[in-house]
N, C-alpha and C positions, 0 to 999 in steps of 0.2 A: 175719938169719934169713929175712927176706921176701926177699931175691934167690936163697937158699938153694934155699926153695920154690920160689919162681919157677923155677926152671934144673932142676930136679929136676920139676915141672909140664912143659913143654916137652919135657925127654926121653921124659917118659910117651907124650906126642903123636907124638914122631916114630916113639917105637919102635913103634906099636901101626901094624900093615898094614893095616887094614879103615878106616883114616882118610884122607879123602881132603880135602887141600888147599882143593879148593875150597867146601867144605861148610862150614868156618873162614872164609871169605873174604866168601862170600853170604850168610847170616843172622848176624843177633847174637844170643849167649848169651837176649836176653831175648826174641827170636822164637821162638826154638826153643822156648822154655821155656810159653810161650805156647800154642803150637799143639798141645798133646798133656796127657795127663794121666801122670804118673808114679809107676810102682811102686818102690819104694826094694829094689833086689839083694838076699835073704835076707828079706825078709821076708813078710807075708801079705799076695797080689794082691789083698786087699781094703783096701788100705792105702796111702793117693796122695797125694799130691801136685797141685793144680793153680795155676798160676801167671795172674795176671791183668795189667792195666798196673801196677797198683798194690799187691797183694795176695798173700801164698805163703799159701794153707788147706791143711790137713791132714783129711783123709776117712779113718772105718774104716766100714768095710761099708756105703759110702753115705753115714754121716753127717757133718755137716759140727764138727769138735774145736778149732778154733780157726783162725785167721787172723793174718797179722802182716804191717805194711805195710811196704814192700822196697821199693829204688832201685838202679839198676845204675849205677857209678861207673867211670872209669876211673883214678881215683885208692884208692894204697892204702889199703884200709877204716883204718887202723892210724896213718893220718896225718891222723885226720879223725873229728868225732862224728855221729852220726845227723842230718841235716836235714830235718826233716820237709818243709821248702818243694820236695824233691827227687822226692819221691814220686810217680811217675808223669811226671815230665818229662825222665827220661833212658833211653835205652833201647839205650847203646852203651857197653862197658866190661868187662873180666871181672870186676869186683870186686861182688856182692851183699848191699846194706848194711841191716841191720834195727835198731831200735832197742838188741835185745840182743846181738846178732852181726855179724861180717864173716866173709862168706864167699869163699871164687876159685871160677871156672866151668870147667869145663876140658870143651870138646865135644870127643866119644869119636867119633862119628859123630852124624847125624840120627834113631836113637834110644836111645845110651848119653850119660849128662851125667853130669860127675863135679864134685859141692858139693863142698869144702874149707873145714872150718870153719877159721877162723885163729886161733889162740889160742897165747898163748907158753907155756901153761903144759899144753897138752893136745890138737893139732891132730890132726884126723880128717877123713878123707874117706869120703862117703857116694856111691856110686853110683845112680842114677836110670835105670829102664829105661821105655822109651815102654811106656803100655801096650794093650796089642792094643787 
């Protein structure tokens, strides 16, 4: 299923024209993710996302709803349990691993990212827009 995705991921990238090669090539998934705060596609711009070296929080109108500590892996989340010794010491991978999830990264351009939750029993992807 995960090569599945994977190949099905990748077409998404090629097909989309506003993607440009080398934007994939020069920052990684957890730079990007880094340098911006994030409204999640459809839902209330008072509603983000921000990501740290070590840290995904969740914000609504300001305030801060919780936190959860993440590692970017380049191994599949699916072949591996959360390590907390990882947290904050990798920053190259598309795989985004939290205690309760694995996620895949999939950069649209420098300010669309698309999370992939991975689940065999329910997988979704959530769209993430820079926000102004």
């Amino acid at each position: 299923m995960i090569i599945v995705f994977a190949c099905s991921a990748a077409k998404t990238i090629e097909g989309n024209e506003k993607l440009s090669s080398s934007i994939i090539s020069n920052i990684s998934p957890q730079e990007l993710l880094k340098s911006k705060k994030w409204n999640i596609r459809g839902k209330s711009v008072g509603i983000y996302y921000e990501y740290t070296q070590t840290e995904k929080t969740l914000y609504v109108d300001g305030t801060n709803v919780g936190s959860t500590k993440y590692y970017i892996s380049d191994t599949n989340c699916f072949e591996q349990s959360f390590n907390a010794s990882k947290v904050g010491q990798t920053n190259t991978g598309r795989f985004l691993v939290t205690e309760d999830s694995c996620y895949y990264i999939t950069i649209i351009d420098n300010s669309t990212v698309q999370i992939s939750f991975l689940s065999h029993e329910n997988p979704t992807t959530t769209t993430l827009i820079a926000k102004p």
